[in-house]
C-alpha positions in Angstrom: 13.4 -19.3 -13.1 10.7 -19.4 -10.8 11.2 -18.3 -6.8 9.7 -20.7 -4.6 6.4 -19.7 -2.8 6.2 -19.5 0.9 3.4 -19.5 2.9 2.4 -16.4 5.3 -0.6 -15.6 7.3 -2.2 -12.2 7.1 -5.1 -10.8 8.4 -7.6 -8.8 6.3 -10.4 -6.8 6.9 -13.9 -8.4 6.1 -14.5 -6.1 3.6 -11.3 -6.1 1.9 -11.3 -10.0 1.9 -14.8 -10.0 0.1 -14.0 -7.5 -2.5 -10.8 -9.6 -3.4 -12.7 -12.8 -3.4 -15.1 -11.1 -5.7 -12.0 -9.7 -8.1 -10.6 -13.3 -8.2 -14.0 -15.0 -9.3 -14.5 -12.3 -11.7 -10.9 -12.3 -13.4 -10.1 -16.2 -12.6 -7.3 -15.7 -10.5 -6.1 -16.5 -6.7 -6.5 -13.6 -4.4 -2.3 -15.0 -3.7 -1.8 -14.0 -7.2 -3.7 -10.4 -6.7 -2.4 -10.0 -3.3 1.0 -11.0 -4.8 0.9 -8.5 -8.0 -0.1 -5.9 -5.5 2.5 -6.0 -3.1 5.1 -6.0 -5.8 3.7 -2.8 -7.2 3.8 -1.1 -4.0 7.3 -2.3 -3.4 8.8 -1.4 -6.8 7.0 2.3 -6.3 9.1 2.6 -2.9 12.3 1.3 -4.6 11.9 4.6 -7.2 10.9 6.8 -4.4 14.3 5.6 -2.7 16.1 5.6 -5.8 15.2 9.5 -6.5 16.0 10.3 -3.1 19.5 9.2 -3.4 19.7 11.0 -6.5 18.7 14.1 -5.1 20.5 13.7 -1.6 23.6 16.1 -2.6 21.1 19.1 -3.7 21.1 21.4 -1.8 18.7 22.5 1.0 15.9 25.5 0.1 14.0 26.7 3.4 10.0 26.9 2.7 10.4 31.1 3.0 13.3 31.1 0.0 10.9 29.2 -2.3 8.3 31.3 -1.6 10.6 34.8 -2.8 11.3 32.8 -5.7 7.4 33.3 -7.3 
């Protein structure tokens, strides 16, 4: 099942906005689709940095000078 789209305004850099115009002439897709695809990465790599940090969350604490000894 498909989510509906919705429309949002973003400013890009000049640059940026070139370089993903080129991208989607050169692999024939929308820069929504690449803009899409990329945003979704980036939020699915912050849901497994969360996700590892809750795991972790009950270890317990080392100071920087403890690790250190420990070589």
């Amino acid at each position: 099942m498909q989510v509906p789209q919705k429309r949002a305004t973003i400013y890009l850099d000049g640059q940026l906005h070139k370089a993903l115009r080129l991208k989607a002439a050169e692999t024939d897709q929308s820069i929504s689709a690449i803009v899409n695809r990329a945003v979704q990465q980036a939020l699915s790599e912050d849901q497994e940095d969360l996700a590892a940090f809750r795991q972790r969350a009950k270890e317990p604490s080392l100071s920087f000078e403890a690790v250190l000894k420990k070589k």
